[in-house]
N, C-alpha and C positions, 0 to 999 in steps of 0.2 A: 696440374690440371685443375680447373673451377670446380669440379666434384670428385668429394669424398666420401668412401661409402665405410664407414665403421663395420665392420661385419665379422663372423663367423662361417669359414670360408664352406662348410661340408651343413648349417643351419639351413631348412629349408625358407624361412624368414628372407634371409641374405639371400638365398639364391633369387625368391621372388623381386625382390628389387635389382638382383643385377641381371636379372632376365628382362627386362622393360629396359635396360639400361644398353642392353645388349641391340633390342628391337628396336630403338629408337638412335641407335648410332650415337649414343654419346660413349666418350670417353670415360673415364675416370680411374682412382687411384685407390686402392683397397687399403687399409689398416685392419690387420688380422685382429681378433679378440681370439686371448686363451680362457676360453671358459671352462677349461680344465683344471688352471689357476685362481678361476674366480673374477677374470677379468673385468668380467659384466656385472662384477657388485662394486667396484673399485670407487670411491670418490673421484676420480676423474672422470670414469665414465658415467655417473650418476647423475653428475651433473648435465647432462645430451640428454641421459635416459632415463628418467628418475626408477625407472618399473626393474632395471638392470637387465635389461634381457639386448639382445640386437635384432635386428640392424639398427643404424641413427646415420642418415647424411647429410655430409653440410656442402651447400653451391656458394660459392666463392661470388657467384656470377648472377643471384637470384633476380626473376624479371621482378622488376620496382613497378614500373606501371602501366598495370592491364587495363586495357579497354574495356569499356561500359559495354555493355552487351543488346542494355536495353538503353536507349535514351527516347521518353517519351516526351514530344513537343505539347506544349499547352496546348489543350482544344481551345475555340470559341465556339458561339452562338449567335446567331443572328436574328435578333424578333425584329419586327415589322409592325407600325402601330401607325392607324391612320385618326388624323385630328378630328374638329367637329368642322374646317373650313376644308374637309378632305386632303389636305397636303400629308404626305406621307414621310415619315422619319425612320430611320436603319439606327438602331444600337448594336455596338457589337462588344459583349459581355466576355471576359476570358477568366478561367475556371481557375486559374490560380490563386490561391488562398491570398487574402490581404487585396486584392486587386480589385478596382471599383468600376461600374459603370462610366465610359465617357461622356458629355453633356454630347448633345446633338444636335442640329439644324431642327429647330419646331416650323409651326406655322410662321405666316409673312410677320403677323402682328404678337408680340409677346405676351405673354398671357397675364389674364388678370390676377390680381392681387385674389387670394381668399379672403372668403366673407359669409358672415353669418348674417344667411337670410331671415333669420328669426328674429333678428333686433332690427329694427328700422334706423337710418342713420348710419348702423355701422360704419359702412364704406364713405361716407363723404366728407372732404377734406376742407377744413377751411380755410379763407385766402390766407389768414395769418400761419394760419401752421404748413400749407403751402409754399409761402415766403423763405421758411425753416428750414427747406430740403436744399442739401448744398450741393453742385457737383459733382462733389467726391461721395455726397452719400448716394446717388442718382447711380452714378459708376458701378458701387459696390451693391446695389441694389440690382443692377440689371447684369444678370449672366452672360458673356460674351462667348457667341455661338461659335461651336468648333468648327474648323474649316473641313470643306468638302472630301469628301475621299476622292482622290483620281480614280476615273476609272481604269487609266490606261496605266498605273501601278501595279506590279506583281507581286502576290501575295509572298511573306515571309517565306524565308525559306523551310522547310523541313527537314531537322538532321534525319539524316539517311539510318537507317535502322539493318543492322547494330552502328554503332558511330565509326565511322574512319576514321576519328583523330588517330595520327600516330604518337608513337612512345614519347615522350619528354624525355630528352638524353639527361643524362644526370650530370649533376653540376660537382659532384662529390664522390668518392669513391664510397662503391655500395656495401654495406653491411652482410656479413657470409649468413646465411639461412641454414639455420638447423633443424630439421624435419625426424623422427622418430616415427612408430610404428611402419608398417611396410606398404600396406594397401595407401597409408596416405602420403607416403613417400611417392608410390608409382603415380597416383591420381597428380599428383603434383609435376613431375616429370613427363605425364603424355599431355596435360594442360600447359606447361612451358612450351613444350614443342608446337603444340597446336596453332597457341598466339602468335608464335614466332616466326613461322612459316606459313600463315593463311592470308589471305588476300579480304579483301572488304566484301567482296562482291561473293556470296554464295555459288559453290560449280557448276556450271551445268551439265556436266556429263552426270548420269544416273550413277548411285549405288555402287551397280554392278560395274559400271566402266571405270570407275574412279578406283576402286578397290578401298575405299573409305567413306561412304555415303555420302552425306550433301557436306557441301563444304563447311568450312567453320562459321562462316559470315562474320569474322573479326578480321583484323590488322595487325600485324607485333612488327618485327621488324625486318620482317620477309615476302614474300609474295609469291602466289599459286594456292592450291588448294589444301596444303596442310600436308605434302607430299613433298620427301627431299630425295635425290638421288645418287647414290654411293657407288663410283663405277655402272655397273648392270644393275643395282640392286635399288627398288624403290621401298624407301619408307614410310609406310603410312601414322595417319594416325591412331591411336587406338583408343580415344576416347571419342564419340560422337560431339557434335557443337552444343554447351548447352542455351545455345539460341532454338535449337530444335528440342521442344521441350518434350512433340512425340519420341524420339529418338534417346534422347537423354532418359527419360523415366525407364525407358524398355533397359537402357544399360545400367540403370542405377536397380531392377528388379533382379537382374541377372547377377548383380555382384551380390546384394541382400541372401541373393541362394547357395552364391557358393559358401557363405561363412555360417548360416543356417544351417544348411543341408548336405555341406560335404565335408569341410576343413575339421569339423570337430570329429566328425567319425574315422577318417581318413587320417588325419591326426592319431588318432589314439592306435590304430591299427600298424602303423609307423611306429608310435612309441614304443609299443608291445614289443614288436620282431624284429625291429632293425635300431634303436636308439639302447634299448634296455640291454642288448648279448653284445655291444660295441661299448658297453660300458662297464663288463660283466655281472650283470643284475640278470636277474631273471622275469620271462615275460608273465603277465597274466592272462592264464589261456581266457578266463572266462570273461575279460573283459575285451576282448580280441574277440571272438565271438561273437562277442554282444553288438559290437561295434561293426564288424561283418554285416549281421545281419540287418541291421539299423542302414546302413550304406546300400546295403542292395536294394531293399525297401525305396532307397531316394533314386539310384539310379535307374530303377522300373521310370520313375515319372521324368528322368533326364530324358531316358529315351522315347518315352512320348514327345517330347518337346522339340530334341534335336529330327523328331521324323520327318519334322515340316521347314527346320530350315536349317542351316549350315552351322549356325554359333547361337549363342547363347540369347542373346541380344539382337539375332539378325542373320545377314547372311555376310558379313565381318567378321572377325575377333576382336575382342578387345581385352581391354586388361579384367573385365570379368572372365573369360575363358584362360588367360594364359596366368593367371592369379592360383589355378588348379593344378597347373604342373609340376611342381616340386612336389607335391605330395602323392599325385597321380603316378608318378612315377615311382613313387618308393613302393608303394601297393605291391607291384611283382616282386621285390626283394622278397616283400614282409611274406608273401606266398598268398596276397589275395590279388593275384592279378586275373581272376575268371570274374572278377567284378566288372571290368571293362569286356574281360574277349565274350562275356558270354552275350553281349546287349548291342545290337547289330550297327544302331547311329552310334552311341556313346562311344564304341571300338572305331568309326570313323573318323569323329570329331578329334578323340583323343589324339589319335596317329598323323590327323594333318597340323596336330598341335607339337605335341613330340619331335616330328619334323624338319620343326623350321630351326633353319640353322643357328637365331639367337639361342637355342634350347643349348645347342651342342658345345659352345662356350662355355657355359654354368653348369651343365650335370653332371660334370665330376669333382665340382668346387668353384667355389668365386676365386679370380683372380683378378690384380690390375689388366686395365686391359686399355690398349690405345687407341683403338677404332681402329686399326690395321688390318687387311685382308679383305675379304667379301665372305660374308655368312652364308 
């Protein structure tokens, strides 16, 4: 298979990336790490991971080349300047660096030489020096007026925003991509999918009917709205376009929160009760505790937020909501699952998260998996 996901199969880390992995209908091939052994300080794996920790995957298959998103055409300008014989001249000035004015059509008659009215004489030539001026200086002296614009010429065209160009097929076989950490492993993987399966042309079905907001307004090497279809099952995407920069910021606010505001307390509460007596250590109540109370604190203001819409980001999920669930889930092990039941949105959002059948693949461990069945 084109991906490999280095991982430790019971790591909430691992589980995050093969849950997006899960969500988005790829395949891929698991290599277990015994980090019981130490696996993850190994120089072989050091090498992927320099920090020694997992996940790390490599795509076999990595997109080489993404469409521009933005391609902005050169403006021009148009001044308008009328002579002293009233004849009228159009310059059209273009904003690109290094690029000059083009000469113009002036008046019928070429204009005069300058001259300093203050000296008498100046300007007058005599027959002998007259005589001196040769054709080819006459030539180079007088500027040859640029020709008309059609009017019946249509203007340049304007690349289409974001650009259609499709993918340039590669002439070579591609280099395998190795990606580490996890949040940017998954960013990486719902941005693959997005290019690859979007159409140029932005969707028009709304938000709500698409089950993915507006479309990606890119090209990769698929077409529709960033939407594929598994049997009965459709996959969306779960990153927003970032051509939609309202849209994008609001998802990139949302993940800022969960690694702020949840992953470290939510972490530590897992550590305590469920990492530390699977390992036979003992937990620290008082950091447990501490960390409780720090969480609930944050999920008072999750539940503010989920009161007004569905996700995090919107009325979607994306991989800021589902970036939550390995850990959200350990919570009830650990014995603070009254963090979620007690907080009336947060208990909803969670459970339509929990849910979905990429979950039920991954919460009992990462495995290879071959995209077989319907989730």
């Amino acid at each position: 298979m084109p991906i490999t996901l280095h991982a430790s199969p019971l790591s909430t880390a691992s589980q995050r990336v093969a849950l997006i992995l899960h969500e988005l209908h790829i395949p891929f091939d698991l290599v277990p790490v015994d980090m019981a052994r130490n696996a993850h300080k190994s120089a072989e794996h050091l090498v992927n991971q320099p920090f020694g920790q997992v996940p790390f995957l490599v795509d076999d298959d990595p997109l080489t080349d993404v469409i521009p998103l933005f391609v902005a055409p050169a403006t021009t300008t148009t001044a308008t300047t009328e002579g002293t014989d009233n004849a009228t001249t159009t310059a059209t000035t273009t904003t690109e660096e290094g690029a000059t004015e083009a000469p113009t059509p002036a008046a019928t008659e070429a204009p005069a030489p300058a001259t300093d009215e203050a000296t008498p004489g100046a300007a007058e030539v005599t027959p002998a020096a007259e005589a001196q001026v040769t054709p080819a200086a006459e030539a180079q002296a007088t500027p040859a007026p640029a020709p008309a614009a059609d009017p019946q010429a249509e203007p340049p065209a304007t690349p289409p925003f974001p650009s259609s160009r499709p993918p340039t097929p590669p002439t070579e076989p591609k280099e395998p991509l190795t990606i580490y950490e996890s949040r940017a492993i998954t960013r990486y993987l719902a941005l693959k999918h997005l290019y690859t399966t979007s159409s140029a042309k932005p969707s028009s079905q709304s938000g709500a009917e698409s089950g993915a907001g507006v479309g990606s307004g890119v090209r990769g090497e698929g077409e529709g709205n960033g939407q594929q279809v598994f049997g009965s099952r459709t996959v969306v995407p779960l990153v927003p376009s970032p051509g939609d920069l309202g849209k994008w910021t609001a998802f990139e606010v949302a993940s800022s929160v969960e690694v702020a505001n949840f992953e470290m307390f939510a972490g530590r509460i897992g550590f305590e009760k469920v990492y530390k007596p699977r390992v036979g250590q003992e937990p620290d109540l008082a950091a447990y505790e501490a960390a409780h109370a720090q969480l609930g604190a944050k999920l008072d203001v999750y539940d503010k937020i989920l009161a007004s819409q569905a996700y995090l980001a919107g009325d979607t999920p994306t991989l800021a909501d589902l970036h939550h669930l390995p850990l959200a889930a350990r919570l009830f092990p650990a014995g603070a699952g009254d963090l979620i039941e007690a907080r009336p949105n947060v208990k909803r959002w969670y459970e339509a998260l929990e849910g979905r059948g990429a979950w039920r693949g991954v919460r009992n461990g990462v495995q290879s998996w071959g995209g077989e069945g319907e989730e």
